[in-house]
Kinemage of the C-alpha trace (Angstrom):
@kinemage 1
@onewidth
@group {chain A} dominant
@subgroup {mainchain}
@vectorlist {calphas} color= white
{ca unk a 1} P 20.558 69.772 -7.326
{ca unk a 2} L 19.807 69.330 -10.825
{ca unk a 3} L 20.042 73.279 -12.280
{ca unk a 4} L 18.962 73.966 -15.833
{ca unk a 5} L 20.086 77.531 -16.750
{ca unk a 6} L 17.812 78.167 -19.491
{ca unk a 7} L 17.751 80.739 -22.194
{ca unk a 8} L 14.569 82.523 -23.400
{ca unk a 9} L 14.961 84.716 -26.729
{ca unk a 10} L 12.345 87.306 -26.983
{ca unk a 11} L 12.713 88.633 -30.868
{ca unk a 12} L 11.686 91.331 -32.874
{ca unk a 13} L 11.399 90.515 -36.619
{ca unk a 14} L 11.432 91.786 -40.055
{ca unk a 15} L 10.995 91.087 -43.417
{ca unk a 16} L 13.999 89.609 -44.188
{ca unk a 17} L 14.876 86.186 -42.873
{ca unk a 18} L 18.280 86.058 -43.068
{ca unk a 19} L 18.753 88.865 -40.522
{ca unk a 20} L 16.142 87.557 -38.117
{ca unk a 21} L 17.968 84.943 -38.091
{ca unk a 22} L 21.844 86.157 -37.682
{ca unk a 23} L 19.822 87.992 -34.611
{ca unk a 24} L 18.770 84.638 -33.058
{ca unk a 25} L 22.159 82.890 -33.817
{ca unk a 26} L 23.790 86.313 -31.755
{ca unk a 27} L 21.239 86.125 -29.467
{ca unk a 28} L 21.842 82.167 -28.700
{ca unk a 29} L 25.515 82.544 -28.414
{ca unk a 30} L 24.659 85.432 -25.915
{ca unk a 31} L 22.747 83.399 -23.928
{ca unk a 32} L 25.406 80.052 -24.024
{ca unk a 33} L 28.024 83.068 -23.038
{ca unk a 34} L 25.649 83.196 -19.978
{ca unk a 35} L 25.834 79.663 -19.044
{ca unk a 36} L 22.617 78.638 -20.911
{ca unk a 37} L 22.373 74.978 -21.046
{ca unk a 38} L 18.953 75.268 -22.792
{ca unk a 39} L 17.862 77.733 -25.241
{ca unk a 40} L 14.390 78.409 -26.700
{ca unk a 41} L 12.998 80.665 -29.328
{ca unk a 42} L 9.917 81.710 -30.111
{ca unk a 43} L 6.948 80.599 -32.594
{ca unk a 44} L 8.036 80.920 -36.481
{ca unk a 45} L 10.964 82.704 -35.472
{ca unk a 46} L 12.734 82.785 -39.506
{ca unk a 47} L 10.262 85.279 -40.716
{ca unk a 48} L 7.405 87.517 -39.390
{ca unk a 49} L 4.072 86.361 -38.541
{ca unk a 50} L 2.382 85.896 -41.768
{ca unk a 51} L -0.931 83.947 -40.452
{ca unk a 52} L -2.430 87.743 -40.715
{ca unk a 53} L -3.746 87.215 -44.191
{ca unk a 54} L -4.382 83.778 -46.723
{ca unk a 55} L -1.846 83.569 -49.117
{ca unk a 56} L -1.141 81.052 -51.467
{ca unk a 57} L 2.783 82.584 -52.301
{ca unk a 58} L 3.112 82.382 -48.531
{ca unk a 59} L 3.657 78.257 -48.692
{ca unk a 60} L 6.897 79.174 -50.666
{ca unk a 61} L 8.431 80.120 -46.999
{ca unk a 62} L 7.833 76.237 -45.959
{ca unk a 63} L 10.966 74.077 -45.670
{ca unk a 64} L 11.567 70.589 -45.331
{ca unk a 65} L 12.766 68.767 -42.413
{ca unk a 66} L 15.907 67.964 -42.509
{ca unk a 67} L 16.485 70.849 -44.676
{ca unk a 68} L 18.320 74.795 -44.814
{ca unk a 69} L 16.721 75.869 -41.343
{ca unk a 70} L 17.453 72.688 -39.569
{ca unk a 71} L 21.327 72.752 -41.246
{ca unk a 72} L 21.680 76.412 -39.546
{ca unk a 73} L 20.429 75.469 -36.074
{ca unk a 74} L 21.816 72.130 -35.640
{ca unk a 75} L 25.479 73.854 -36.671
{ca unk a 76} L 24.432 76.677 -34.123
{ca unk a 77} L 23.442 73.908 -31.534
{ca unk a 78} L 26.601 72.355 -31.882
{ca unk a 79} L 28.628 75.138 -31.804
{ca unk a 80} L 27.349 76.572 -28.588
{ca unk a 81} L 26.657 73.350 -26.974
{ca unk a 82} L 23.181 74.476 -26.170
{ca unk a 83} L 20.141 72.270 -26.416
{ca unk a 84} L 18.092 74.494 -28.644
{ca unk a 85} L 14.265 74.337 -29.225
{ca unk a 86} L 13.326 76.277 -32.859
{ca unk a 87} L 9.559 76.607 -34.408
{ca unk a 88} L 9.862 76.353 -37.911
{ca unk a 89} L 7.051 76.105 -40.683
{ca unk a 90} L 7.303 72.621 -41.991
{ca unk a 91} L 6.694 71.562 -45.952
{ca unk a 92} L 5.906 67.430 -45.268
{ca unk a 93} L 4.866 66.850 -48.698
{ca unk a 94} L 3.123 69.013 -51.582
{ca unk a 95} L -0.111 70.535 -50.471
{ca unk a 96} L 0.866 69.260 -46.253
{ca unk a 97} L 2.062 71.845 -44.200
{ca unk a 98} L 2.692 72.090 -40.522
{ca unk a 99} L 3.684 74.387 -37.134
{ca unk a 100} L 6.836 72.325 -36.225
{ca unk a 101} L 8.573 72.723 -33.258
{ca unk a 102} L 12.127 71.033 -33.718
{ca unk a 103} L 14.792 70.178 -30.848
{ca unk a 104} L 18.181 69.902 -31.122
{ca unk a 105} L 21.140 68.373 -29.446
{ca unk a 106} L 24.073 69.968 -28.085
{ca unk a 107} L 26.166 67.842 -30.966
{ca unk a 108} L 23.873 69.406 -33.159
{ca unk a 109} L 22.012 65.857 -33.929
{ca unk a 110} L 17.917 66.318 -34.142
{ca unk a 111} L 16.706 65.200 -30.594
{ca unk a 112} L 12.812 65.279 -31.964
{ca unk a 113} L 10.075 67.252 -33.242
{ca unk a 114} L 6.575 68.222 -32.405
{ca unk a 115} L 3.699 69.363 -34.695
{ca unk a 116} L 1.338 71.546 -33.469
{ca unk a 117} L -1.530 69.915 -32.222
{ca unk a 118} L -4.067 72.599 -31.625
{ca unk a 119} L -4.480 74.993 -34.757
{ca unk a 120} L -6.198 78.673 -34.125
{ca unk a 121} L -8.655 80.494 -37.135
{ca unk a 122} L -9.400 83.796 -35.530
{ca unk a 123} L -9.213 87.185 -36.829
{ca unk a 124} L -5.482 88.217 -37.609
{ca unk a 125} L -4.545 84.321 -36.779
{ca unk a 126} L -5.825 82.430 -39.852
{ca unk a 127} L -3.162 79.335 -38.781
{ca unk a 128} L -5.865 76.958 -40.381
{ca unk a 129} L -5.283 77.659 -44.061
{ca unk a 130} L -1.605 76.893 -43.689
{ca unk a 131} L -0.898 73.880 -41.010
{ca unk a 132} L -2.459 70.620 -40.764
{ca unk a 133} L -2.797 69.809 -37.170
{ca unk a 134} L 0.036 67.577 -35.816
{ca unk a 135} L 0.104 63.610 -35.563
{ca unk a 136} L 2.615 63.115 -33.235
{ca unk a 137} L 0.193 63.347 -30.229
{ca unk a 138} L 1.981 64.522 -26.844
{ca unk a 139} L 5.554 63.124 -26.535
{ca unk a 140} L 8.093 64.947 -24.562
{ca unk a 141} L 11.732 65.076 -26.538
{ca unk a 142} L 14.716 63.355 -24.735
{ca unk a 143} L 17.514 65.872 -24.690
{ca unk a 144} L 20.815 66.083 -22.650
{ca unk a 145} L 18.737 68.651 -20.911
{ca unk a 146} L 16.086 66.734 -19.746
{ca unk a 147} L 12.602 65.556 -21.297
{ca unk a 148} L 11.154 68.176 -22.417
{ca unk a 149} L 7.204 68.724 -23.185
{ca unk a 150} L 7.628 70.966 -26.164
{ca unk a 151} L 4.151 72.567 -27.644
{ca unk a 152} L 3.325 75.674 -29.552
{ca unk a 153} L 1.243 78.980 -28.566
{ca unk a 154} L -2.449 77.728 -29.175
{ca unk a 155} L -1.827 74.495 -27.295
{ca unk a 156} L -0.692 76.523 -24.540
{ca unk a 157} L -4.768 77.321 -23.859
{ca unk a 158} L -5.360 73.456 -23.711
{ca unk a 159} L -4.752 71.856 -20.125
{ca unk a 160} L -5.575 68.384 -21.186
{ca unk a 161} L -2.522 69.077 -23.662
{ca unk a 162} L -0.088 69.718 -20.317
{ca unk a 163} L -1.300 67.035 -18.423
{ca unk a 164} L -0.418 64.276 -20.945
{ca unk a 165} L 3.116 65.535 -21.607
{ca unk a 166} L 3.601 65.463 -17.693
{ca unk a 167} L 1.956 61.626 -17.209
{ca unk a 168} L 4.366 60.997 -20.499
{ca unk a 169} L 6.979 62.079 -18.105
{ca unk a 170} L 7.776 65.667 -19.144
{ca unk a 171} L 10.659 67.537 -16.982
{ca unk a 172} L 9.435 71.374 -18.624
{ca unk a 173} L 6.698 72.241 -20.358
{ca unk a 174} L 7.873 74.828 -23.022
{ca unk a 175} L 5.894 77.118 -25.237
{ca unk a 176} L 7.432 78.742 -28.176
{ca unk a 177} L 4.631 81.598 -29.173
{ca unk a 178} L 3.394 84.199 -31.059
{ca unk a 179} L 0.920 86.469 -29.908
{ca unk a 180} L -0.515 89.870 -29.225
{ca unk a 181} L -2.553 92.221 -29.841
{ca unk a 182} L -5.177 93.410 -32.415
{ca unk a 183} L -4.933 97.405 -32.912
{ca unk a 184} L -8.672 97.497 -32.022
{ca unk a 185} L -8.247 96.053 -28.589
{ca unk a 186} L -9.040 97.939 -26.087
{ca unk a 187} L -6.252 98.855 -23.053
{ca unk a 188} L -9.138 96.994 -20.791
{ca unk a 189} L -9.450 94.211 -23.137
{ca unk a 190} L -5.646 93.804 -23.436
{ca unk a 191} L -4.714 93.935 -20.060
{ca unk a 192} L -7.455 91.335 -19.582
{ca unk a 193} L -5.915 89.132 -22.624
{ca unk a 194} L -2.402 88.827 -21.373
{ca unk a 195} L -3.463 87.985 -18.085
{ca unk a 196} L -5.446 85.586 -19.115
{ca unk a 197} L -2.248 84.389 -21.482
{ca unk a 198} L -0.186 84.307 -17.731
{ca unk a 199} L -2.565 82.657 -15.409
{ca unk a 200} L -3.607 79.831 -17.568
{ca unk a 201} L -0.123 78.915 -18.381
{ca unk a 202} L 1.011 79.358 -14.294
{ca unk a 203} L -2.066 77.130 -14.158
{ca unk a 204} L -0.236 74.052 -15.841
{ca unk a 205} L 2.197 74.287 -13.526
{ca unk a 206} L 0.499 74.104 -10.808
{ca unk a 207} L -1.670 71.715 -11.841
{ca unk a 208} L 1.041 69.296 -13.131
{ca unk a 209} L 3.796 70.425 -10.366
{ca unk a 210} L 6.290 71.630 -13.207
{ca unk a 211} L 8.300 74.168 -14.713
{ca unk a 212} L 6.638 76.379 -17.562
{ca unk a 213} L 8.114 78.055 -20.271
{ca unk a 214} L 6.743 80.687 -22.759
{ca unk a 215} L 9.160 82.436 -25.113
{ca unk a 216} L 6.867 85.247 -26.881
{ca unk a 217} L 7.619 87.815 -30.070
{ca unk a 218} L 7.154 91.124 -29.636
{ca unk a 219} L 7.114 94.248 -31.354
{ca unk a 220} L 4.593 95.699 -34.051
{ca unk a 221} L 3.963 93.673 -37.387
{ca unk a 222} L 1.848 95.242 -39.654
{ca unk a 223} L -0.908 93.537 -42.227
{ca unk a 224} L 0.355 93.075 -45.380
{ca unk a 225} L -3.569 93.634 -47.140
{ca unk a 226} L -4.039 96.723 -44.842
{ca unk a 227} L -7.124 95.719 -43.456
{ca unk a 228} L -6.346 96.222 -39.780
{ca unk a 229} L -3.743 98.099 -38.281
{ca unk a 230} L -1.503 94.805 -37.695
{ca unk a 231} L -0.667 93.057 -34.573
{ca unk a 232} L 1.267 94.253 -31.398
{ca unk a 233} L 3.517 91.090 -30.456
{ca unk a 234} L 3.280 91.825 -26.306
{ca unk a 235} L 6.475 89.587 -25.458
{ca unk a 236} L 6.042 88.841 -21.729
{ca unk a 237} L 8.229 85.859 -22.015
{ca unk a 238} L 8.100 83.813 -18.644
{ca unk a 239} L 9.380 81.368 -16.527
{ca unk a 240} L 6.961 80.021 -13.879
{ca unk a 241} L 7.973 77.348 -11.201
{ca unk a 242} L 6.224 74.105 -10.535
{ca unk a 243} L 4.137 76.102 -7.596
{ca unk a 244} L 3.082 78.691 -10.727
{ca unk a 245} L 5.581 81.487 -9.389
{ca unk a 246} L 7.042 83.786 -11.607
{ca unk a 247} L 11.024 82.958 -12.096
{ca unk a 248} L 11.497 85.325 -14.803
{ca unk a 249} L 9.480 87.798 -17.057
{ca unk a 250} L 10.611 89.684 -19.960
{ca unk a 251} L 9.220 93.277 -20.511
{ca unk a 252} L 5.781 93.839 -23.639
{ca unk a 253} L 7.945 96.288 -25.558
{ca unk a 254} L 11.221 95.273 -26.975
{ca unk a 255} L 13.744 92.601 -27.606
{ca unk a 256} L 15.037 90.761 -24.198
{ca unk a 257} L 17.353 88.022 -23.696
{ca unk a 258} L 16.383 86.191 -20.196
{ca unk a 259} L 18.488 83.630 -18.742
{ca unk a 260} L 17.145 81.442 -15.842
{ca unk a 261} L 17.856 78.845 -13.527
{ca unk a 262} L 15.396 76.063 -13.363
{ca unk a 263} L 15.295 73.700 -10.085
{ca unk a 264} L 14.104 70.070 -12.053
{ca unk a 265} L 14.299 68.687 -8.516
{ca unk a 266} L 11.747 71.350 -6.822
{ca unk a 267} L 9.299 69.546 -8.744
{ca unk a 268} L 9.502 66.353 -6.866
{ca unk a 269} L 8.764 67.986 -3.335
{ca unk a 270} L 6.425 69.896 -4.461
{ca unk a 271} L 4.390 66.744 -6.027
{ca unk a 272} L 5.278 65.376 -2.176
{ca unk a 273} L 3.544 68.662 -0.606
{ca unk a 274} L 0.486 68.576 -3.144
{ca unk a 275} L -0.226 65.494 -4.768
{ca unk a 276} L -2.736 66.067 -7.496
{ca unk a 277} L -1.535 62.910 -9.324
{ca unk a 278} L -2.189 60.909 -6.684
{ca unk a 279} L -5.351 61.905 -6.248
{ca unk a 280} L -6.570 61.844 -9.773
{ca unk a 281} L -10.016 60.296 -10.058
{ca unk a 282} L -9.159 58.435 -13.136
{ca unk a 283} L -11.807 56.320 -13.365
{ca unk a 284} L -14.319 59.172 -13.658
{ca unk a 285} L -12.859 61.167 -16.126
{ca unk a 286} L -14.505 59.184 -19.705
{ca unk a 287} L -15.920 62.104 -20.457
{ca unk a 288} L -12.998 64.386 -21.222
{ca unk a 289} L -12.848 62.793 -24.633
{ca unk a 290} L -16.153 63.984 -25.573
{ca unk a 291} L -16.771 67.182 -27.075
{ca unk a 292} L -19.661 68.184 -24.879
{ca unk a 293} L -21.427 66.044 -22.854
{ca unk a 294} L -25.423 67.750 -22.435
């Protein structure tokens, strides 16, 4: 059997960055105490979510990569002889910003990086104004853990986005995120939201006959211009098998550590039992590339 026993830190943050982080470096030996071969933390995990509001001062949070961020993981990789998947808000060049996802060895070498592809501009999540959507298209990371198909939160909506890291060869599909809900929602409309967050995500894995992982914040962040009452992070953080069952699931309310064993070869018989790749109908799909077609 090939066993990953994967970590998922679900976070709480604060204002100040050097203490979020001392709480993910505890948090990642914690789960490598456990066993953890793979750890992942969620979206922007350095600082709190500040896509709330535009802000030109905010760029000042950007690093480059390599650079500080990348030093303190790839030490904390290497130390704990986890694979480790960070999100980290990348400066490229003056006035070129991006949502990076970067992986690390367990020597603490950079395995690869992904830019986030699919960039959101809704009320609360104004992700446009800072990151330039990635360039890097949809290739899984080689890692001592396996190939991973590493995204970030908005791609998680996108199945087209799934199914090319899985034809690229993707072991896991993995989902670093950040999201919640807007103090006006409705208990209806919320319940509705994160269910809709679940299913579509269970979806992939179904679909593709792989592993999912989501690693969400949680807790309350407020906005900083005081124009809504801020943003409750729901957490939720999930595994779901390669048949879309539920492996693991944090709780919506406060920090949680989750480590879970992952069954890489389960995916193979279940591609046996349903083979949706095989029966692709590739030659009549043109019009996926097209942004409507009537």
């Amino acid at each position: 059997m090939n066993v990953i026993k994967t970590g998922l830190v679900q976070q709480a943050n604060t204002a100040d960055r050097n203490r979020n982080m001392q709480q993910l470096a505890d948090n990642v030996r914690h789960c490598a105490a456990q066993g953890a071969r793979l750890v992942v933390l969620q979206e922007l995990h350095n600082t709190l979510y500040f896509c709330q509001t535009e802000e030109t001062a905010v760029f000042d949070l950007a690093e480059t990569i390599p650079g500080y961020s990348t030093d303190y993981y790839a030490r904390l990789a290497a130390e704990t002889g986890v694979v480790l998947v960070t999100s980290l808000f990348e400066k490229r060049t003056a006035g070129l910003y991006h949502n990076t996802a970067v992986v690390f060895e367990r020597d603490g070498s950079i395995a690869g990086k992904y830019r986030k592809m699919h960039i959101p501009d809704d009320p609360a999540y104004y992700e446009k104004f800072y990151f330039t959507p990635g360039d890097m298209g949809f290739e899984p990371i080689n890692t001592s853990a396996g190939r991973l198909g590493v995204m970030v939160c908005w791609d998680q909506w996108y199945p087209e986005a799934a199914r090319l890291m899985t034809l690229r060869g993707a072991d896991l599909l993995i989902y670093p995120t950040a999201i919640g809900w807007e103090s006006t929602d409705t208990p209806e409309e919320q319940q509705r939201q994160l269910d809709a967050w679940m299913t579509v995500q269970r979806g992939h894995a179904v679909a593709n006959g792989i592993p999912v992982i989501a690693v969400n914040r949680v807790g309350h962040e407020p906005d900083p211009s005081g124009q809504t009452g801020g943003i409750r992070f729901w957490g939720n953080s999930f595994v779901a098998g390669a048949q879309g069952e539920l492996l693991a699931r944090a709780n919506d309310e406060r920090p949680e550590n989750l480590v879970v064993e992952i069954d890489l070869e389960r995916s193979e018989n279940v591609r046996r039992w349903w083979p949706f790749l095989r029966d692709r109908r590739i030659e009549e799909y043109g019009g996926i590339t097209k942004r409507f077609l009537r």
